[in-house]
GUDREN-465553 format. One line per 5 residues: number of its first residue (from 0); for each residue x, y, z of C-alpha. Coordinates in steps of 0.25 Angstrom, whole numbers, m for minus. Each point is the difference from the previous one (the first is absolute). Example, Ala and Ser with C-alpha at 12.3 -4.5 7.8 and 13.67 -1.06 7.14 Angstrom:
<vobas>
0) 49:m18:31 ~ 6:14:m2
</vobas>
This chain:
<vobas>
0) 0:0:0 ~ 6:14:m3 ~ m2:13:8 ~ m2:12:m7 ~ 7:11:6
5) 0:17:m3 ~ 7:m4:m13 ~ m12:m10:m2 ~ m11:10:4 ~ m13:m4:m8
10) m7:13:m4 ~ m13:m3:m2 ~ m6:15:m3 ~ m8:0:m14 ~ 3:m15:m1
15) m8:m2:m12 ~ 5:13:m8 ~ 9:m5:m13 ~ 3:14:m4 ~ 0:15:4
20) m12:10:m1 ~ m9:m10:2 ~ m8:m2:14 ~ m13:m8:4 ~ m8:0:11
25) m4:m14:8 ~ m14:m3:5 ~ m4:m9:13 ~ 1:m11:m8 ~ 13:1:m9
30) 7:3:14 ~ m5:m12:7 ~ 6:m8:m15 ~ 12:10:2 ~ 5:m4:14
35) m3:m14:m3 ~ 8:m1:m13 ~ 10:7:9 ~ 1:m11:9 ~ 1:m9:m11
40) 11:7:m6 ~ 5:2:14 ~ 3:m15:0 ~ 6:m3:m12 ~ 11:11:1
45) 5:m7:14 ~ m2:m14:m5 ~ 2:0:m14 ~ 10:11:m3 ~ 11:1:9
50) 10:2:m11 ~ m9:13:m5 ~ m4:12:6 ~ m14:1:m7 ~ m5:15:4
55) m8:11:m7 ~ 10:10:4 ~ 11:3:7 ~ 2:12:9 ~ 14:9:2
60) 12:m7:7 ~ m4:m15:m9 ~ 13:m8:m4 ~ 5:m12:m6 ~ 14:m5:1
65) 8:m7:m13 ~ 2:m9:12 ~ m14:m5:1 ~ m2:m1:m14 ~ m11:m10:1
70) m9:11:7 ~ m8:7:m10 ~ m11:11:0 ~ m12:m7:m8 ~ m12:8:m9
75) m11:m2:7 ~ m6:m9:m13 ~ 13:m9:3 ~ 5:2:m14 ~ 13:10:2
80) 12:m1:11 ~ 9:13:4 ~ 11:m5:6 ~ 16:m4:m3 ~ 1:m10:m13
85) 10:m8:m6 ~ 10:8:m11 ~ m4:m5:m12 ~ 15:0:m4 ~ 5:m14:0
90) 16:5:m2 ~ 1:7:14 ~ 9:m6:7 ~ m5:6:15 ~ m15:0:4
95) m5:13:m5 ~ m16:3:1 ~ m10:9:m6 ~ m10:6:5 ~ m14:0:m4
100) m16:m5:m6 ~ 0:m13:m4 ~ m10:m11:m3 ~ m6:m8:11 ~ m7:m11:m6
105) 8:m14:8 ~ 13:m6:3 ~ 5:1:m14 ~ 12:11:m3 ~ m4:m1:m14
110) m13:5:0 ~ 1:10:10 ~ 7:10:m9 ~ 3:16:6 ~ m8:11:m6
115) 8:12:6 ~ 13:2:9 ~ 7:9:8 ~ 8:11:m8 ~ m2:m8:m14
120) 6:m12:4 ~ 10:5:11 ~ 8:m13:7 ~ 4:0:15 ~ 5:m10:10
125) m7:m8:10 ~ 4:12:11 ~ m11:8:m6 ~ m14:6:4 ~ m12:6:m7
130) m7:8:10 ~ m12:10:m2 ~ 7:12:9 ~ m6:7:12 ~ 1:15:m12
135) m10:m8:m10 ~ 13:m6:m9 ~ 0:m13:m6 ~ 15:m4:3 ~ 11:m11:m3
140) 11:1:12 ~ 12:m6:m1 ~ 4:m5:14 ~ 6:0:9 ~ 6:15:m5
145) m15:4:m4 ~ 4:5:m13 ~ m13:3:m9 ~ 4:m5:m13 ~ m16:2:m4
150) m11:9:2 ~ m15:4:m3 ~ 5:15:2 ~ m13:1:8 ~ 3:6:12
155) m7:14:0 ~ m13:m5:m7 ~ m8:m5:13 ~ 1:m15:m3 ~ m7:m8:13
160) m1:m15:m5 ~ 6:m9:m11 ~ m11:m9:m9 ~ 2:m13:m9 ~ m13:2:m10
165) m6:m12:m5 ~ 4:4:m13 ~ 14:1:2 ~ 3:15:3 ~ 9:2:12
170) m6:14:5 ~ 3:9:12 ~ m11:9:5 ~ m5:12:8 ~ m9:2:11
175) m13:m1:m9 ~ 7:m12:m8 ~ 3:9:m13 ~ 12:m6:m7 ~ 11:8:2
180) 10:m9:m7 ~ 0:m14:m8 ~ 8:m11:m6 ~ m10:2:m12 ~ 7:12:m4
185) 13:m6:0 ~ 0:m12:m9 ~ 13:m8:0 ~ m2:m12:m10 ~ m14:m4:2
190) m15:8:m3 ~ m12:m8:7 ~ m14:2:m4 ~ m6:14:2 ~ 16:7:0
195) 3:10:m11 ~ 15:2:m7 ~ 2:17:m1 ~ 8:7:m8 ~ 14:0:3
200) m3:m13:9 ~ 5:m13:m4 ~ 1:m15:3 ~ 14:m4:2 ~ 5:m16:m1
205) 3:m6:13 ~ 15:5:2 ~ 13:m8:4 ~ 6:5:13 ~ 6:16:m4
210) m3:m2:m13 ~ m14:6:m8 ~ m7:m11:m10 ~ 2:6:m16 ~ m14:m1:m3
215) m11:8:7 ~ m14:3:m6 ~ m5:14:m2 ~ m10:10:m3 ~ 4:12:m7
220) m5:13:0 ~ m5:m3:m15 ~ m8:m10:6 ~ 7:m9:m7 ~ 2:m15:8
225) 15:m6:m3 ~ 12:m9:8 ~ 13:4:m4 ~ 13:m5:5 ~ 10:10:7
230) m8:13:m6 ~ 7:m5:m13 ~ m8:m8:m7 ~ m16:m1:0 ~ m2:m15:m7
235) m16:1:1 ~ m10:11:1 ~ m15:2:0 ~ 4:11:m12 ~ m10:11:6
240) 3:15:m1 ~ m12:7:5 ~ 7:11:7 ~ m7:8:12 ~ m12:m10:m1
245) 6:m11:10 ~ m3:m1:13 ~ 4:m16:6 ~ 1:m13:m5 ~ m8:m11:9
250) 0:m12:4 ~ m14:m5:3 ~ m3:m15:8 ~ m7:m5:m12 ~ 15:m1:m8
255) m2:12:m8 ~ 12:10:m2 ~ m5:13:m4 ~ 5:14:m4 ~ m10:11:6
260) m2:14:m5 ~ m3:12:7 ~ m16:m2:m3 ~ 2:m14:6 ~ m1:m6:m12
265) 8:m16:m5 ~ 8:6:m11 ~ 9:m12:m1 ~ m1:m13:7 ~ 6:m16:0
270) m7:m10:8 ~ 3:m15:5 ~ m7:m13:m6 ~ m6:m1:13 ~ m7:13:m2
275) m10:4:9 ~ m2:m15:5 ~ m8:2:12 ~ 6:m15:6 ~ 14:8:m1
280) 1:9:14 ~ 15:3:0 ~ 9:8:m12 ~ 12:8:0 ~ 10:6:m13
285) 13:m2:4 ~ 14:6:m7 ~ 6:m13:0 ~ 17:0:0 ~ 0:m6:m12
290) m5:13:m6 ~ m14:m5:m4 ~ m13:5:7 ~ m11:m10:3 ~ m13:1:5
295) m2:m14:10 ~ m13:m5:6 ~ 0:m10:10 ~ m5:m15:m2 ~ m7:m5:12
300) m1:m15:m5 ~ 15:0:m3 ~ 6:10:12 ~ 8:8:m9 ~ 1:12:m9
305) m3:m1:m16 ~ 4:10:m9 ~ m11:6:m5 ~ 6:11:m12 ~ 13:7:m1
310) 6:11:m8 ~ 10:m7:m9 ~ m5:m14:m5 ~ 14:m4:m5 ~ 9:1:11
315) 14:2:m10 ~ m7:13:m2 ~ 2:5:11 ~ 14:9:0 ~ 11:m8:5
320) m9:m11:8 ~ 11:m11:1 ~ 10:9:4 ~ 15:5:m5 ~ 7:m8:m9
325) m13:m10:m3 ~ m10:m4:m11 ~ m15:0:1 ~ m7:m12:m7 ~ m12:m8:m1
330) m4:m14:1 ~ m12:m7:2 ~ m1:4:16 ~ 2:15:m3 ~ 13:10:0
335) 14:m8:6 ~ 12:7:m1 ~ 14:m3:m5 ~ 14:5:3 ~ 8:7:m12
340) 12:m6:3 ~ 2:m15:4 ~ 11:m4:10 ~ 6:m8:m14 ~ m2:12:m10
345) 9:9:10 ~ 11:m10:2 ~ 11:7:3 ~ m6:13:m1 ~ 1:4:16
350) m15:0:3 ~ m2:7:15 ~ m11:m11:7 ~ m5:11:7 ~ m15:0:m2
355) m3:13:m9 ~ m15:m3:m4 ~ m12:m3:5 ~ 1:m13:m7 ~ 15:m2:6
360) 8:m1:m14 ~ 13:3:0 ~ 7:14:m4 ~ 10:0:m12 ~ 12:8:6
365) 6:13:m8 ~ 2:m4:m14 ~ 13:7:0 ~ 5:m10:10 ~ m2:m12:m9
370) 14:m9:m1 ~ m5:m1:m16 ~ m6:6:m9 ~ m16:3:m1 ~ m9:m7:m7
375) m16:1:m4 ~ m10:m10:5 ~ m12:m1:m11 ~ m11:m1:7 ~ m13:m3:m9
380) m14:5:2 ~ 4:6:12 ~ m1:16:3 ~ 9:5:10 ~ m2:15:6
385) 9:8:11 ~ m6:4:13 ~ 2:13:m3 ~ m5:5:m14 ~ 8:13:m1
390) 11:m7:m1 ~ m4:m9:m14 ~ 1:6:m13 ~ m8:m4:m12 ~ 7:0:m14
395) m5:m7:m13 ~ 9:m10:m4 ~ m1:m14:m6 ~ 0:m13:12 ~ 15:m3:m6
400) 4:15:2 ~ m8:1:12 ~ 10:m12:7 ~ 12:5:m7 ~ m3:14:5
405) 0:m4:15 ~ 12:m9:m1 ~ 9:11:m6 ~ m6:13:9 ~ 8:m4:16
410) m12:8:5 ~ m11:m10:m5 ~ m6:m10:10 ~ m10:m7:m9 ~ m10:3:m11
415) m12:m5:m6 ~ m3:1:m15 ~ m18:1:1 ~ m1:m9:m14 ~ m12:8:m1
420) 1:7:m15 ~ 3:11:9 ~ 16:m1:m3 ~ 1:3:15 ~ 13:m3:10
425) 1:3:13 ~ 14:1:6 ~ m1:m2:16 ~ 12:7:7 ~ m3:m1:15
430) 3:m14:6 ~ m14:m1:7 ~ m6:m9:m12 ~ m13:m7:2 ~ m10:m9:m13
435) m10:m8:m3 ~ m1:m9:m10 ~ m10:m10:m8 ~ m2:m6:m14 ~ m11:12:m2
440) 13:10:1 ~ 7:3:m14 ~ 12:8:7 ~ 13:m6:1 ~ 9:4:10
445) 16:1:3 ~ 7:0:13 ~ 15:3:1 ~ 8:m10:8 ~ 13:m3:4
450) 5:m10:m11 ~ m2:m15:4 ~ 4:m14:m5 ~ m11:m5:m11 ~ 1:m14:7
455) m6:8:13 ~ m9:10:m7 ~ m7:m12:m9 ~ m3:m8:13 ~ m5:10:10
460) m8:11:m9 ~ m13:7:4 ~ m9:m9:m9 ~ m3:14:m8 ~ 15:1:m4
465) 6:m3:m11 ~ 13:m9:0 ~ 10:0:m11 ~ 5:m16:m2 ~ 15:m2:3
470) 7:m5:m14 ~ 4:m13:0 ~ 12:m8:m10 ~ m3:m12:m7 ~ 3:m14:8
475) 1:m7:m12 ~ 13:m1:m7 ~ 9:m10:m7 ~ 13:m9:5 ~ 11:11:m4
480) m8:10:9 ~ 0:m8:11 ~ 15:m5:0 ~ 2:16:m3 ~ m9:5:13
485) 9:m12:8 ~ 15:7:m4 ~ m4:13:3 ~ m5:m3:12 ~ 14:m8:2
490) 7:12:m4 ~ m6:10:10 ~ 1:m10:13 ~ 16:m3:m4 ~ 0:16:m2
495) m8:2:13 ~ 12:m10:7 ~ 12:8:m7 ~ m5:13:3 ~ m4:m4:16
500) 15:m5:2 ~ 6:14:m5 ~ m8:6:10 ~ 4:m9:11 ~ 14:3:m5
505) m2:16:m1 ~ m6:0:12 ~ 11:m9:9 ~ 10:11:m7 ~ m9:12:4
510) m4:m4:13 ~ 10:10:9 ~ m2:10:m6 ~ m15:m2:m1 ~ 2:m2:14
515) 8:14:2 ~ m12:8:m5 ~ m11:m7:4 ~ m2:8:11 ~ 0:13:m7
520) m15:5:1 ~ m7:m1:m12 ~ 10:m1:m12 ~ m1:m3:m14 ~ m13:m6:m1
525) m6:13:7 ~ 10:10:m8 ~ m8:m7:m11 ~ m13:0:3 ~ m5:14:8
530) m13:m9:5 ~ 10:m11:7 ~ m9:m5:12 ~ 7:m11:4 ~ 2:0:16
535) 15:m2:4 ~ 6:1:14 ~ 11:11:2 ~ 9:0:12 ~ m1:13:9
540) 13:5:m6 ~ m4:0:m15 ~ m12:6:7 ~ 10:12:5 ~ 5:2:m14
545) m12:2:m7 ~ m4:9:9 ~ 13:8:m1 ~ 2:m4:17 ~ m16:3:2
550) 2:16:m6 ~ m13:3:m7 ~ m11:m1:11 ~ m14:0:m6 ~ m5:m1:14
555) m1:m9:15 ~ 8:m9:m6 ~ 0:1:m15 ~ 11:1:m7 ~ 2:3:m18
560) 11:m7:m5 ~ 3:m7:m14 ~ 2:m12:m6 ~ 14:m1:m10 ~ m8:3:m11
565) m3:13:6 ~ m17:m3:2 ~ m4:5:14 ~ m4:m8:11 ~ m6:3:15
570) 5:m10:12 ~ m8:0:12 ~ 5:m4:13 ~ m8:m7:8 ~ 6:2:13
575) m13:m7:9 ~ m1:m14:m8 ~ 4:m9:9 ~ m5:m13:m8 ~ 13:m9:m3
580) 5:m4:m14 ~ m10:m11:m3 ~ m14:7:3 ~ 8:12:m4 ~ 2:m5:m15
585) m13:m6:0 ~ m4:14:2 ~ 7:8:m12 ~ m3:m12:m9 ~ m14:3:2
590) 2:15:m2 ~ 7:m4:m13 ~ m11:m6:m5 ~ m10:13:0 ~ 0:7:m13
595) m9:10:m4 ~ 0:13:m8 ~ m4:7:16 ~ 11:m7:7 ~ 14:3:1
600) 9:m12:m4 ~ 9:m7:9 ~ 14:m3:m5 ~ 8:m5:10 ~ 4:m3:15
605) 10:0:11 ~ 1:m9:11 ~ 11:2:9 ~ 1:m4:16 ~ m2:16:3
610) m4:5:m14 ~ m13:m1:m7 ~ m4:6:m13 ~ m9:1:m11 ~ 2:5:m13
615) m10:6:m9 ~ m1:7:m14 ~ 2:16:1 ~ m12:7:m3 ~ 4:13:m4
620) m12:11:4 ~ 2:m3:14 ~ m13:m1:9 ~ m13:3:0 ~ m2:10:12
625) 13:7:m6 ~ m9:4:m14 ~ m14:1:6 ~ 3:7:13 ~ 8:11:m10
630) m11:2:m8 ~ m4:13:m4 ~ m14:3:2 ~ m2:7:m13 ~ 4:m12:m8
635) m9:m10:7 ~ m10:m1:m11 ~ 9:m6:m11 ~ 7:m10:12 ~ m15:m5:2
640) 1:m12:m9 ~ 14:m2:3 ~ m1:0:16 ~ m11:m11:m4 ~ 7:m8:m9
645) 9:0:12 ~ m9:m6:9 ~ m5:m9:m10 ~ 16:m6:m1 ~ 0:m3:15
650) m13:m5:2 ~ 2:m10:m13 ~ 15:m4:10 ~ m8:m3:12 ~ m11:m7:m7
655) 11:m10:m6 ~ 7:m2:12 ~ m12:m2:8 ~ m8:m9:m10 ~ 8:m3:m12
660) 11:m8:5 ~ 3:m12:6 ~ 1:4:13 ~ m7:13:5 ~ 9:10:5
665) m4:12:7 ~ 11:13:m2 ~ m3:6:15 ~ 7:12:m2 ~ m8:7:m12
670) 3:15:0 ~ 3:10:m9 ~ 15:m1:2 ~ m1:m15:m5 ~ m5:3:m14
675) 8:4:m10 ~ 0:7:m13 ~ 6:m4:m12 ~ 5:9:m14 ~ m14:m3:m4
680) m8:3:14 ~ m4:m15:0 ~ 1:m2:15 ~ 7:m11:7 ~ m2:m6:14
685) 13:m4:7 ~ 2:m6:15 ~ m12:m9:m4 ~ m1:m13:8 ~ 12:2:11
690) m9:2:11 ~ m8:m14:m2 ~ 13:m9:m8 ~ 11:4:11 ~ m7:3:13
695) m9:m13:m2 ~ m14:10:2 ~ m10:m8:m5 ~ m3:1:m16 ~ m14:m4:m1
700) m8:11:m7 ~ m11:m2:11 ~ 10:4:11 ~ 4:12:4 ~ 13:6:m9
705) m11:m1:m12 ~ m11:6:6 ~ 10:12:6 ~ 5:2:m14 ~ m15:4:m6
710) m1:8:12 ~ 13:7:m3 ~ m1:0:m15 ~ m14:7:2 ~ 11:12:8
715) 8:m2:m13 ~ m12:4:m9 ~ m5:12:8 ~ 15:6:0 ~ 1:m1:m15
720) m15:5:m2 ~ 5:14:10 ~ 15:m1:m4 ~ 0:0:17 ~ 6:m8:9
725) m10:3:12 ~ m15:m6:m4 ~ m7:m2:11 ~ m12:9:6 ~ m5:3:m14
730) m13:m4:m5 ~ m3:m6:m12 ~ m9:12:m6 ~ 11:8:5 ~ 11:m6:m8
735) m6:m4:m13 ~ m5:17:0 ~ 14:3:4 ~ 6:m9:m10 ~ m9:6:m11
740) 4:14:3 ~ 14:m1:m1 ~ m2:m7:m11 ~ m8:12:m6 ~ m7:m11:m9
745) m15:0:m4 ~ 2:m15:m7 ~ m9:m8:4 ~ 8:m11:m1 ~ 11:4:6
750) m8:6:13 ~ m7:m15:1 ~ 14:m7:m1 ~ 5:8:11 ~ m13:m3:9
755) 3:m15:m4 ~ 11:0:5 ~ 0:6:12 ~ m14:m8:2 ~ 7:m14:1
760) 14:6:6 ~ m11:3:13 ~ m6:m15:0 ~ 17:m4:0 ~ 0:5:12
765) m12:m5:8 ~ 3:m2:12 ~ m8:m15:m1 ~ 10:m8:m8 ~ m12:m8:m6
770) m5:14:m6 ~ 12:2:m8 ~ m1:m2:m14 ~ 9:m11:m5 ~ 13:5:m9
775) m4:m7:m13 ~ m14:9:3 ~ 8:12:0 ~ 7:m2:m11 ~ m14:m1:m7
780) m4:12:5 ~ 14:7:m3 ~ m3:m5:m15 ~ m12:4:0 ~ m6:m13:m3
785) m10:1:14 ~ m7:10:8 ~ 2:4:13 ~ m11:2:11 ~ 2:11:10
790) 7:m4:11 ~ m10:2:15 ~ m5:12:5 ~ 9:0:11 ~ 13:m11:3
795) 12:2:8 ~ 15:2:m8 ~ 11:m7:8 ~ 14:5:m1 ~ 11:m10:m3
800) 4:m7:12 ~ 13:m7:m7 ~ 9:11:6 ~ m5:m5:15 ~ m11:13:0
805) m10:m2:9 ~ m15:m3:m9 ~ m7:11:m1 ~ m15:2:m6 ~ m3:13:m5
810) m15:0:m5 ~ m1:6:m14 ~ m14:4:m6 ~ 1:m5:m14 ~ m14:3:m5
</vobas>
């Protein structure tokens, strides 16, 4: 039996009222039936319900914890729940919760879908409380530092109690219970019957963790229905224009979705199968994440939800629905999706495994980093488009000088020849390409690749593409053939003998003198080849000499030096390594492994009884703080792009050292002094990995060094957004308004890049490590390639503790 205390408090004043303004007065006899059915009801609460808190209302001061999640605030009807739910993201790695209407209609998570959340989907930890606040606001506390990461902003409107309506609506209301505030007029993903869409609001897919959905659908102020991915791209519309006239579009319970006009007139509508079949009681139209809307009814015979219409009957028509780097197709059970690039096809071509679409194909690397040449895969009735239109150029060339156009322009990604008798080809330049493809589609499309054995490409091709056979000799032949195929292969094996036994002989006579110079760092192979990466072991003497005895000092101990063909170099002392000579070459051997266009390359070591080093490549414009700190105000406009090609750099170095390698590897000292510019302004990150490899911390990316270097490099991305070292106590407003004037810029682009960035550099530094964005989610961001919600209305900065400062929380209003 449960006990409901204050926070359980049944408020039983106007129990049958399901919405506001309307009141009814109760004879002798409707009382008599009242108090009885009271009873009743009574009873089933306290025996029946013990999991749920079934009330009409709820008065100031009501709570529920994220620790008693199984306690809920039920409609009076039974069919909705307000309380903590599950995240619908399946990748989180922590339990993280949203808070929110759903569905209560049994034991089955299916079924019992959410209708609306908390801040459009905002996730928080179990340490949390939704509470209705003793000023009338609706609040999401953080415990146990009470931070309000969400709230109702209803605090001077005279809010007395806190209502679930049968239908739904989650409403807070006066002292005459007028409505003062509702969930209604704040729509996440879902409209239920009798709820209205207003221009500019919109129905946003469920998000994952930080990170807004791409699709969303909208009214605009045309009156014209549409979803469209990212703001880009709209991939279906209603195709209305009737300007000024529009007042709403409505969802009725009957499964009709209709556009209203000012006079209240249907001016546009779509309804379900099931349309107004009076055996069906519940509907909703959700935006689905897959980009599609759907109106679905609920089947009481099977217990589940059927779909009943949606906006885009193929679902390959939908802009980019299986993700980067995939195909859309059909078969007979509907839309299933296909990677562009096969494990086999890309043989060789250093494919990062890191999942880069929604479907989890695999990202080809920059094609300037192929070991071969490129080549074109041909792929037939197939159309390929880039995520981001502006950035594909239509010409009118022939198929064949459509493919040899890509292949010979290095900026050229793919293309896609229509076949249409429109002579169209579409060249893609941005990496961020996406297709369908069916027999129906006349297009052939060609996607650059890093060249690859015919054997591999011929066994592991995408179905769609087209594979060149590998020529083949004829295995017939006569006698004098054979016996000629049998010397020659005599010949070269007695050759391979005589040629072996030189060696041994030129090497026995070369071998002191080989000896003598091995130890000289670095010699003819590195004099000959300027990208020699080879690790060797130098003795702390020859460490001496290329640093002239240790004269240049870069910094805390940095020293240039240079090899004998006269290429600069950096050694790095490491004075607290303590690790001994085996885990210690472990160490750099790892380090030797990381290469990446972001990462300073590793070239050699020292291991002496008192004398450690490493040795790096030079980078010749110094780092990071030295340029940005510098920076003259005046030229902050055109250093906009470059600053954010910068944090790009860094951001793609910690996204392959936390994901893309064997072995994750936290840096643990990111900070403007560890990034380096080259002659190009590419940035390079140095010190990387010798917190985790040589002080044996822990290197799995759930552990701390990983979560610390989000945290830091969110610092990192708010210095480069100010060209300032000291960040912390401005809000986000404040910074993005600051930003946009010195910039003195009224490009729209350019003041919503800014905002982005310094949106996700605030959830970086979250206080709650589960909050915090993941860095391949940044660098989506960084690219472009995501949105970013804002960050809370209020959270806490922390200032580095990895110098031994004390914490310290300083509350920041980001709203």
């Amino acid at each position: 039996m449960c006990v409901a205390g204050r926070k359980g408090l049944l408020n039983y004043e106007n129990p049958i009222k399901h919405f506001p303004g309307k009141t009814r007065k109760f004879g002798t006899f409707e009382r008599f039936g009242f108090v009885l059915a009271l009873l009743v009801f009574l009873g089933s609460v306290f025996c029946c319900f013990c999991d749920e808190v079934v009330m009409v209302s709820v008065p100031l001061g009501f709570e529920i914890s994220g620790f008693d999640r199984s306690r809920t605030w039920v409609s009076q009807n039974g069919v909705f729940a307000f309380g903590f739910l599950e995240s619908c993201s399946k990748e989180d790695e922590v339990d993280s919760f949203v808070v929110g209407i759903r569905y209560n209609l049994g034991d089955n998570e299916a079924v019992n879908v959410p209708v609306w959340s908390v801040g459009g989907g905002l996730r928080v930890s179990i340490n949390s409380t939704i509470k209705l606040s003793m000023d009338g606001r609706l609040i999401l506390l953080d415990n146990p530092s009470g931070v309000i990461v969400w709230s109702s902003d209803t605090s001077s409107l005279g809010i007395r109690k806190g209502s679930l309506l049968n239908n739904g609506n989650l409403v807070l209301m006066g002292i005459e219970d007028n409505v003062l505030w509702q969930s209604f007029n704040s729509p996440t993903s879902t409209l239920l019957p009798g709820q209205s869409l207003h221009f500019p609001q919109t129905l946003r897919a469920p998000s994952t963790k930080s990170i807004s959905s791409y699709y969303s659908f909208l009214i605009r102020r045309s009156g014209e229905l549409a979803l469209v991915w990212e703001n880009n791209v709209t991939y279906w519309s209603n195709h209305l224009n009737l300007l000024g006239s529009v007042k709403e579009t409505r969802f009725d319970g009957n499964g009709l979705l209709g556009l209203i006009d000012a006079n209240n007139r249907t001016v546009w509508s779509a309804s379900c199968k099931d349309f107004d079949d009076p055996s069906v009681t519940l509907r909703h139209l959700k935006m689905g994440s897959d980009g599609n809307l759907r109106i679905y009814s609920w089947n009481h015979m099977l217990h589940e939800w059927k779909v009943g219409w949606q906006a885009v009957e193929n679902q390959c028509d939908v802009f980019g629905s299986c993700g980067l780097y995939s195909l859309c197709g059909l078969n007979s059970t509907g839309a299933v999706c296909d990677c562009l690039y096969q494990d086999l096809v890309n043989w060789g071509t250093g494919l990062s495994t890191v999942d880069s679409g929604s479907s989890g194909c695999k990202k080809m690397v920059d094609l300037g980093n192929c070991k071969m040449n490129t080549s074109m895969m041909v792929l037939k009735q197939t159309l390929l488009y880039g995520l981001y239109p502006p950035q594909d150029v239509d010409m009118m060339l022939s198929e064949k000088a459509c493919e040899e156009y890509c292949s010979n322009d290095t900026t050229c990604i793919a293309a896609t020849s229509k076949n249409d008798g429109s002579g169209i080809c579409t060249i893609k330049r941005t990496s961020f390409i996406s297709g369908y493809g069916n027999p129906s589609v006349s297009a052939t499309s060609f996607l650059k690749v890093c060249l690859v054995p015919q054997a591999v490409s011929a066994q592991g091709a995408n179905p769609h593409v087209i594979a060149k056979p590998i020529p083949t000799t004829s295995r017939g032949g006569d006698n004098k053939n054979f016996i000629a195929a049998i010397s020659l292969i005599v010949l070269v094996t007695a050759s391979g003998f005589l040629a072996i036994e030189m060696f041994v002989f030129w090497f026995m006579y070369r071998k002191r003198k080989i000896k003598a110079h091995i130890r000289i760092p670095f010699g003819k192979d590195a004099q000959m080849n300027a990208h020699y990466s080879i690790l060797i072991r130098l003795s702390f003497e020859e460490i001496k000499e290329l640093t002239s005895d240790f004269a240049n000092k870069l910094g805390p101990s940095v020293y240039k030096g240079a090899l004998t063909n006269k290429k600069p170099v950096v050694a790095k002392a490491l004075n607290d390594v303590t690790a001994n000579e085996k885990d210690f070459r472990v160490a750099v051997s790892t380090l030797g492994r990381m290469h990446h266009r972001n990462l300073v390359l590793l070239k050699g070591f020292c291991f002496e009884a008192n004398n450690r080093f490493l040795l790096y490549e030079y980078v010749q414009n110094g780092s990071l703080d030295k340029w940005l700190l510098n920076m003259e105000p005046d030229h902050n406009e055109g250093t906009w792009q470059q600053r954010l090609d910068v944090a790009l750099g860094v951001a793609r170095a910690l996204a392959y050292l936390h994901s893309e390698c064997q072995i994750c590897i936290a840096h643990g000292n990111l900070k403007l002094e560890n990034v380096l510019l080259d002659e190009n302004f590419i940035p390079k990150l140095t010190d990387f990995g010798l917190g985790s490899l040589f002080k044996e911390e822990a290197a799995s990316c759930s552990e701390s060094p990983s979560e610390r270097d989000i945290y830091m490099f969110g610092e990192m991305l708010l210095q480069i957004v100010t060209c300032q070292r000291d960040i912390l106590g401005d809000n986000l407003d404040h910074l993005v308004d600051k930003m946009n004037e010195e910039l003195n810029s009224e490009n729209d682009v350019t003041s919503e890049g800014v905002e982005r960035v310094v949106r996700i550099a605030l959830w970086c530094m979250q206080n709650q490590p589960f909050l915090r964005p993941s860095i391949g989610e940044v660098v989506k961001v960084l690219e472009g390639t995501l949105s970013v919600d804002r960050p809370p209305s209020a959270f806490a900065f922390r200032q580095d503790q990895m110098d031994g400062r004390v914490l310290t929380d300083v509350e920041v209003d980001s709203s």
